[in-house]
TORPA-4810 file (N, C-alpha, C, O; in nm, 3 decimals):
<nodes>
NODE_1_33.356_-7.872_11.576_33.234_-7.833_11.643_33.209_-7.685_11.621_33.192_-7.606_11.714_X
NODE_2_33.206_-7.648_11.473_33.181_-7.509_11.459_33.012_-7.452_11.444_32.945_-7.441_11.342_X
NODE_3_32.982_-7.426_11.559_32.801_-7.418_11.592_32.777_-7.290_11.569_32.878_-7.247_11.624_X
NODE_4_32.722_-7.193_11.530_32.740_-7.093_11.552_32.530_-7.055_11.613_32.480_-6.955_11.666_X
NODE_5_32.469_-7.190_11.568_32.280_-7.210_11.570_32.351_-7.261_11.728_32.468_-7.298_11.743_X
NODE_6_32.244_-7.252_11.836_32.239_-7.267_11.954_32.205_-7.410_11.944_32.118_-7.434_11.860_X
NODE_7_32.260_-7.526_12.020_32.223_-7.655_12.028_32.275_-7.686_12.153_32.394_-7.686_12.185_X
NODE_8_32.116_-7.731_12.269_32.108_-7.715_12.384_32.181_-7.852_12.454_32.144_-7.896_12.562_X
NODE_9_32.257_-7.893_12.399_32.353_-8.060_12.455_32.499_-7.988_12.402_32.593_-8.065_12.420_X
NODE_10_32.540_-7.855_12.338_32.660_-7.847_12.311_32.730_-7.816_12.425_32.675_-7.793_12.532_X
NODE_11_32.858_-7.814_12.405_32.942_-7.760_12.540_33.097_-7.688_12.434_33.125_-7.729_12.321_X
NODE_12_33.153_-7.609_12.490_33.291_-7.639_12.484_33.372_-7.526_12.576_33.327_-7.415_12.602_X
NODE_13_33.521_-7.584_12.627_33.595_-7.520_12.702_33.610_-7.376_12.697_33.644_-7.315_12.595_X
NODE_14_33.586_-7.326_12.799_33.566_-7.189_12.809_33.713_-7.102_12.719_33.691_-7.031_12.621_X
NODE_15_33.815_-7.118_12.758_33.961_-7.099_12.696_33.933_-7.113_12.551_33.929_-7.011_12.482_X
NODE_16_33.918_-7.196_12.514_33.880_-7.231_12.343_33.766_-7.093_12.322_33.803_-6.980_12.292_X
NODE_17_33.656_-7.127_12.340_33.557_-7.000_12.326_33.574_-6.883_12.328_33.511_-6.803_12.259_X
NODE_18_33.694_-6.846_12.440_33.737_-6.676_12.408_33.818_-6.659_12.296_33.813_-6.560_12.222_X
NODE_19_33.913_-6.782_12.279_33.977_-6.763_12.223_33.914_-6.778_12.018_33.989_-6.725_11.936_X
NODE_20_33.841_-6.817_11.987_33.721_-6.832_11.932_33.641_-6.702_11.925_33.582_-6.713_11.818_X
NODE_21_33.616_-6.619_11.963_33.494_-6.534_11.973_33.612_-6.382_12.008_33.586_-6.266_12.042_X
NODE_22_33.743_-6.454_11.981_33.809_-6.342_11.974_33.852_-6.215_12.077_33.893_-6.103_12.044_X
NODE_23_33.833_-6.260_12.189_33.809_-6.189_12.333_34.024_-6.190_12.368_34.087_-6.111_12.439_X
NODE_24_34.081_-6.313_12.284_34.177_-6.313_12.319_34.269_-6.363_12.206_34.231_-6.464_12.147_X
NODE_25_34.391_-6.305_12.166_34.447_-6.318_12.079_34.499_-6.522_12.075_34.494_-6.588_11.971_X
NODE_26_34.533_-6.565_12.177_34.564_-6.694_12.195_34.526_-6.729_12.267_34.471_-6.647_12.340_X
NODE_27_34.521_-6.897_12.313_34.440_-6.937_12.392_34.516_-6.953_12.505_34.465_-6.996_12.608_X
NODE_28_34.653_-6.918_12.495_34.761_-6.898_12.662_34.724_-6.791_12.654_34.665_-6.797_12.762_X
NODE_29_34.702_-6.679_12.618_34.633_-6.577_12.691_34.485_-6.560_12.776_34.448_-6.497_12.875_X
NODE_30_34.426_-6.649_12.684_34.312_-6.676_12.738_34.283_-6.758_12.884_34.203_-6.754_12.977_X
NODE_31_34.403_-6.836_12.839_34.437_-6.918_13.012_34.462_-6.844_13.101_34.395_-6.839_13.205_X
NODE_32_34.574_-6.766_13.075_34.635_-6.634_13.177_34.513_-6.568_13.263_34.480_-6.563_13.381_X
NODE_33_34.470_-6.525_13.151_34.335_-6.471_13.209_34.246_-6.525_13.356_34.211_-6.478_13.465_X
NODE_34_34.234_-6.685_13.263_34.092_-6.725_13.369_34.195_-6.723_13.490_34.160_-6.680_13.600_X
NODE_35_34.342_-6.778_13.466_34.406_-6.831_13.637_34.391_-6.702_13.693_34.357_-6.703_13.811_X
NODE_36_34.410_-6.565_13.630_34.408_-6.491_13.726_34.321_-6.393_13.762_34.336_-6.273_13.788_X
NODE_37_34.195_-6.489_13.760_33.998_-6.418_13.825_33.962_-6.365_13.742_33.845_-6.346_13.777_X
NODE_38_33.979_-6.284_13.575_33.943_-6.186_13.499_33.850_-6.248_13.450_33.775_-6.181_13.378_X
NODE_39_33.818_-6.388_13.469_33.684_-6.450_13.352_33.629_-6.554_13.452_33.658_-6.664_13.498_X
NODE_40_33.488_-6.416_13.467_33.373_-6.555_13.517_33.282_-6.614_13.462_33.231_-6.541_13.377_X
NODE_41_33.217_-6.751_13.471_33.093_-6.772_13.422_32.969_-6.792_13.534_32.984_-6.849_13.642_X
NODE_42_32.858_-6.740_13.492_32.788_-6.709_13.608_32.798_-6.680_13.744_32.748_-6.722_13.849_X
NODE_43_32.893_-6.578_13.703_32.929_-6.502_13.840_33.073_-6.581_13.907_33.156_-6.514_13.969_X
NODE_44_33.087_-6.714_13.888_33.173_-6.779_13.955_33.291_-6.844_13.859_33.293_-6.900_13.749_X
NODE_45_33.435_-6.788_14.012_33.556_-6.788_13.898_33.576_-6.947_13.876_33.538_-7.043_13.943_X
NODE_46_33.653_-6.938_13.754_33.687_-7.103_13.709_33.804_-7.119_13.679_33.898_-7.051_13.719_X
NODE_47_33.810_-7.246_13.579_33.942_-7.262_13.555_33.925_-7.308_13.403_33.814_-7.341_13.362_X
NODE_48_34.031_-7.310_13.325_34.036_-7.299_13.164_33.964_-7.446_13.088_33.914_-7.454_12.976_X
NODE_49_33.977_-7.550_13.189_33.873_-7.608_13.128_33.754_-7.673_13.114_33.731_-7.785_13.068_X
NODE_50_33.625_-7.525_13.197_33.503_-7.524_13.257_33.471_-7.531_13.131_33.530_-7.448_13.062_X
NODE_51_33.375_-7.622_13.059_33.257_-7.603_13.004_33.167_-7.527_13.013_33.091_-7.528_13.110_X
NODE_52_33.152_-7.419_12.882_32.953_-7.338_12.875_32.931_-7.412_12.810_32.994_-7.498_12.749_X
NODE_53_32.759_-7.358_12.825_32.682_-7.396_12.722_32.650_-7.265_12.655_32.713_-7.167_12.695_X
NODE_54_32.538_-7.245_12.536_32.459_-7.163_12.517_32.373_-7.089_12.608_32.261_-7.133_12.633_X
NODE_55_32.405_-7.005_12.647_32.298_-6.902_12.730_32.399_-6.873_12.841_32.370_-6.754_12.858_X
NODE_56_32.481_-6.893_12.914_32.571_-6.939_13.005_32.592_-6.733_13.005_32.550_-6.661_12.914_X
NODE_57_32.666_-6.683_13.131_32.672_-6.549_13.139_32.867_-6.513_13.129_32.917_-6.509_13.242_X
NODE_58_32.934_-6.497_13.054_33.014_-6.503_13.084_33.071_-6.332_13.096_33.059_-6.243_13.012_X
NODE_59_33.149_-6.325_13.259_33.229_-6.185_13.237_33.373_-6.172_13.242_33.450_-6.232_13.317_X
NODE_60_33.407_-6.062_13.128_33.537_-6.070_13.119_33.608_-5.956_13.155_33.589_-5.856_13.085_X
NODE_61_33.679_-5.950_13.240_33.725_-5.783_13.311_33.885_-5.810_13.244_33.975_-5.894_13.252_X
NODE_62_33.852_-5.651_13.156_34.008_-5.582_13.135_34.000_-5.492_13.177_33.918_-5.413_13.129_X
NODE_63_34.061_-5.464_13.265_34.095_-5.324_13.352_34.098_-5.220_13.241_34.166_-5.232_13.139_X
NODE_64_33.993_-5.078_13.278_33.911_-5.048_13.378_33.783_-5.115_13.375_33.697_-5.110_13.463_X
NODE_65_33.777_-5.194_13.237_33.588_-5.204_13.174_33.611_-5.340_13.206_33.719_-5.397_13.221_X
NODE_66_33.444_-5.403_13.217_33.394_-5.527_13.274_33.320_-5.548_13.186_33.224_-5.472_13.191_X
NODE_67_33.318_-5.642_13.076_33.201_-5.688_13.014_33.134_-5.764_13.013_33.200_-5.867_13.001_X
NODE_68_33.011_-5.792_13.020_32.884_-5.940_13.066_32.832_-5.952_12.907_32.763_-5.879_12.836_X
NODE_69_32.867_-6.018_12.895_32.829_-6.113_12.749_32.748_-6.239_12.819_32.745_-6.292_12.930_X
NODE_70_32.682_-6.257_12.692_32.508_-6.383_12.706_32.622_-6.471_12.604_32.657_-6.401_12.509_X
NODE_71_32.666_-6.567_12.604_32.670_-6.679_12.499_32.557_-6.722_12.467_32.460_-6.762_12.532_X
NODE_72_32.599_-6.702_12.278_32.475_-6.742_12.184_32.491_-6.826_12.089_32.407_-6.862_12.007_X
NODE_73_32.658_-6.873_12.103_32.710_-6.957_11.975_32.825_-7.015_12.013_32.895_-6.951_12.091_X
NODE_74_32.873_-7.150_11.966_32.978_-7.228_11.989_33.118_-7.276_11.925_33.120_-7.377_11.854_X
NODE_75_33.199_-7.226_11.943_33.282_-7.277_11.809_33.428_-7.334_11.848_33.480_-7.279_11.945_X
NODE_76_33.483_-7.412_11.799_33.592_-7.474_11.876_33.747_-7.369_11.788_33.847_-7.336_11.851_X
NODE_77_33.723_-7.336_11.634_33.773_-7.248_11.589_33.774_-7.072_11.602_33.685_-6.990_11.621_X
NODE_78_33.895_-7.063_11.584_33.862_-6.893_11.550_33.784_-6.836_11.389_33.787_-6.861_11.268_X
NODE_79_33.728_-6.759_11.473_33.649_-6.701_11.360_33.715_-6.586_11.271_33.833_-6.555_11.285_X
NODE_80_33.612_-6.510_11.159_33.682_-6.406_11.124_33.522_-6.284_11.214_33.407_-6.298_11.256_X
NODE_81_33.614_-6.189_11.200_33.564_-6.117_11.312_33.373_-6.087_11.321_33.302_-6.109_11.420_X
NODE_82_33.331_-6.038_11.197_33.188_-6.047_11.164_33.149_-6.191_11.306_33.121_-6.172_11.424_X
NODE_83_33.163_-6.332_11.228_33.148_-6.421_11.256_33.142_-6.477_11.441_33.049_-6.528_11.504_X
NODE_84_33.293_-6.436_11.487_33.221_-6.459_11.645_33.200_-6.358_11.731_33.187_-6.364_11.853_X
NODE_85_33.195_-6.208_11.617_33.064_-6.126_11.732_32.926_-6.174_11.738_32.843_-6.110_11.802_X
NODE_86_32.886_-6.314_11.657_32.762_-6.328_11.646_32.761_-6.439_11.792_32.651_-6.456_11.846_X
NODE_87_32.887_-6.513_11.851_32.894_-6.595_11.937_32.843_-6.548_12.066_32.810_-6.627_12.154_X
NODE_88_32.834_-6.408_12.081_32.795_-6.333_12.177_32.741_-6.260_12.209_32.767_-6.179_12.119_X
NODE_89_32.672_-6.206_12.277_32.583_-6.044_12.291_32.589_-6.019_12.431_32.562_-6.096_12.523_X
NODE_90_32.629_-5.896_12.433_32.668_-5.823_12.568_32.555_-5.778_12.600_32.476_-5.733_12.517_X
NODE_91_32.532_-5.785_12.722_32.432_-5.718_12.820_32.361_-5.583_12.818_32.442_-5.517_12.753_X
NODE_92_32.284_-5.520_12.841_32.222_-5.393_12.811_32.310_-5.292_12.923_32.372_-5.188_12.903_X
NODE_93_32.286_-5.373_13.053_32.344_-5.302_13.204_32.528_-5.311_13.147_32.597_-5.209_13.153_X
NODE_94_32.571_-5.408_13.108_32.659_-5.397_13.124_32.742_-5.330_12.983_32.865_-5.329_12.995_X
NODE_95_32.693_-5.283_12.870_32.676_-5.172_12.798_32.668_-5.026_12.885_32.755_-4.942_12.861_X
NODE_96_32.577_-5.001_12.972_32.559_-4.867_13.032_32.642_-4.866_13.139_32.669_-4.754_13.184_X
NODE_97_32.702_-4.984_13.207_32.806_-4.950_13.342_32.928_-4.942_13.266_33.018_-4.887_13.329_X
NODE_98_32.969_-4.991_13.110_33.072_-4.917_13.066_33.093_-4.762_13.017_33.183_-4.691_13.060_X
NODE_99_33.008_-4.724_12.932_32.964_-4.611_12.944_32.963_-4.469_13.032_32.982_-4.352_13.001_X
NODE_100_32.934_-4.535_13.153_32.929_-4.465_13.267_33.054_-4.430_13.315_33.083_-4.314_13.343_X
NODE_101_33.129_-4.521_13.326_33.289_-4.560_13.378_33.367_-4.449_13.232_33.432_-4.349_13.262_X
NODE_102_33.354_-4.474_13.141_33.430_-4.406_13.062_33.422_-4.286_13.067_33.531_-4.228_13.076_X
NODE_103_33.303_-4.203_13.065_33.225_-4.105_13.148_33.287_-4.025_13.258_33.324_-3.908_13.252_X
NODE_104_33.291_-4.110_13.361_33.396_-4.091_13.461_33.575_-4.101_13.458_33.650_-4.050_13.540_X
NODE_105_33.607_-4.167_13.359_33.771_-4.179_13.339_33.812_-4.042_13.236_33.919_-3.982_13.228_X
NODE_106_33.687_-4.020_13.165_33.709_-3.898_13.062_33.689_-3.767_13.150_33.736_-3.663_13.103_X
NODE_107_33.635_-3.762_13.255_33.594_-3.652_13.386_33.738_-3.629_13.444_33.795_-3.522_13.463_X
NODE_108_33.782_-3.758_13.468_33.911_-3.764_13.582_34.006_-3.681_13.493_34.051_-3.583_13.552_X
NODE_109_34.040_-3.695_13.385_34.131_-3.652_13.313_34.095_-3.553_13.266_34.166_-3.525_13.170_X
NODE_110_33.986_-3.452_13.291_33.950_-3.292_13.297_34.020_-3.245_13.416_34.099_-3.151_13.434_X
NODE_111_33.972_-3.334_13.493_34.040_-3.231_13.657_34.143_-3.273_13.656_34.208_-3.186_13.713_X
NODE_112_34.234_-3.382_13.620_34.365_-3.382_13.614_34.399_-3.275_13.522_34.516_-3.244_13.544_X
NODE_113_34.361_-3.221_13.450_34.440_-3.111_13.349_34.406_-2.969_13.451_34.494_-2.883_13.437_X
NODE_114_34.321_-2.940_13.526_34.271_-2.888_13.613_34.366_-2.834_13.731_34.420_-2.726_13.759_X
NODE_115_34.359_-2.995_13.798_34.503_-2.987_13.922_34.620_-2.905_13.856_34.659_-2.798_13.902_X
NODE_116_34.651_-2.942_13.789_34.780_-2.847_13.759_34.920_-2.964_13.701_35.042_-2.964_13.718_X
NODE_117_34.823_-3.051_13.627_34.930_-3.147_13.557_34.924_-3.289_13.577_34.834_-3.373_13.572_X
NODE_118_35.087_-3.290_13.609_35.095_-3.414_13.702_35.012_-3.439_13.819_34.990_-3.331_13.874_X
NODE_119_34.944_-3.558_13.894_34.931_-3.599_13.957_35.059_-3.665_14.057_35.162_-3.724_14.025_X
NODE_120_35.003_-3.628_14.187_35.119_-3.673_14.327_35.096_-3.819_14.324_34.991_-3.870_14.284_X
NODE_121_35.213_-3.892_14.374_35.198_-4.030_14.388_35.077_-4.124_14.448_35.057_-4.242_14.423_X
NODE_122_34.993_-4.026_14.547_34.901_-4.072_14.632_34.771_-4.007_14.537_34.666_-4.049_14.587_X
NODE_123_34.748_-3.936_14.442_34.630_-3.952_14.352_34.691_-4.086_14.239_34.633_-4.192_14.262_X
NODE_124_34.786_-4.093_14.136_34.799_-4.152_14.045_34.797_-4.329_14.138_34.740_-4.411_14.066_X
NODE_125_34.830_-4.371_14.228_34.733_-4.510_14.308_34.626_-4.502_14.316_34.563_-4.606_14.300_X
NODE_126_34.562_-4.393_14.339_34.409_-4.396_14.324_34.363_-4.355_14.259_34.255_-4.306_14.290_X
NODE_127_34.407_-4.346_14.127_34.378_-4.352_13.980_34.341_-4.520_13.980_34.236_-4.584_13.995_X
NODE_128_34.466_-4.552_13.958_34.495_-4.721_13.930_34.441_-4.810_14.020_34.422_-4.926_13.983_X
NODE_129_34.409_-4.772_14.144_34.285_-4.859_14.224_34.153_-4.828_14.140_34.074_-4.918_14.111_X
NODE_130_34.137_-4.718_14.109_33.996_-4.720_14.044_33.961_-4.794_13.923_33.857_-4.854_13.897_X
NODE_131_34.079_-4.776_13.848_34.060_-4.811_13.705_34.071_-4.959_13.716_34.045_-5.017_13.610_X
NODE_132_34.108_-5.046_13.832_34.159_-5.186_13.835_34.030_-5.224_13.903_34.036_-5.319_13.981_X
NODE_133_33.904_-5.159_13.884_33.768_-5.161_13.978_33.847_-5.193_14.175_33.781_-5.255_14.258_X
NODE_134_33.894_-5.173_14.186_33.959_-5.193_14.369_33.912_-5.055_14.457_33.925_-5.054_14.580_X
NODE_135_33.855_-4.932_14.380_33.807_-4.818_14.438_33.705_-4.874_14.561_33.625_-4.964_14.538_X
NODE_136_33.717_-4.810_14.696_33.674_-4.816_14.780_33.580_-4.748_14.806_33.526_-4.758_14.916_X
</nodes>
């Protein structure tokens, strides 16, 4: 089922598709993932073998960045790389809220050179709450 043209009756397992479109080196990683909340589709968490379709919103959080990809293509294989960046297209917003974030992680690490080095145990957690999006 290597689709890469949008055909509105296709489906296939979400796990396969990352792993496909290259988001994840294997598809037990790709599992790892969904069991543990990093991959939603339309907003809502699942399990490895939810069906998309074409158009479907899928987001995939690797700590610190969150990416919202549009599925635009289907493939039950892995691709070579050209090939399933075409499976996907990331969001405009979610292009500029990475951006922004990097922005800010490249800031943090001015005033960390700033502070005077090292960071105390109670900034470097709230480093890693931030960067794990958990900032309050």
């Amino acid at each position: 089922m290597t689709s890469i043209e949008p055909d509105d009756d296709a489906t296939e397992r979400i796990d396969r598709w990352l792993h496909a479109a290259r988001w994840f080196k294997s598809r037990n990683l790709a599992v790892d993932a969904i069991a543990n909340g990093r991959i939603a589709v339309n907003g809502v968490r699942i399990k490895p073998s939810r069906l998309i379709r074409v158009g479907d919103i899928v987001q995939v959080r690797r700590p610190p960045y969150t990416y919202e990809v549009s599925v635009r293509g289907l493939s039950e294989r892995r691709l070579a790389a050209p090939l399933a960046q075409a499976l996907y297209a990331e969001t405009a917003a979610s292009v500029a809220a990475r951006s922004q974030l990097a922005e800010v992680l490249a800031l943090s690490v001015v005033v960390e050179r700033q502070h005077g080095g090292k960071l105390d145990k109670k900034d470097r957690r709230e480093r890693e709450r931030f960067k794990r999006g958990q900032a309050e």
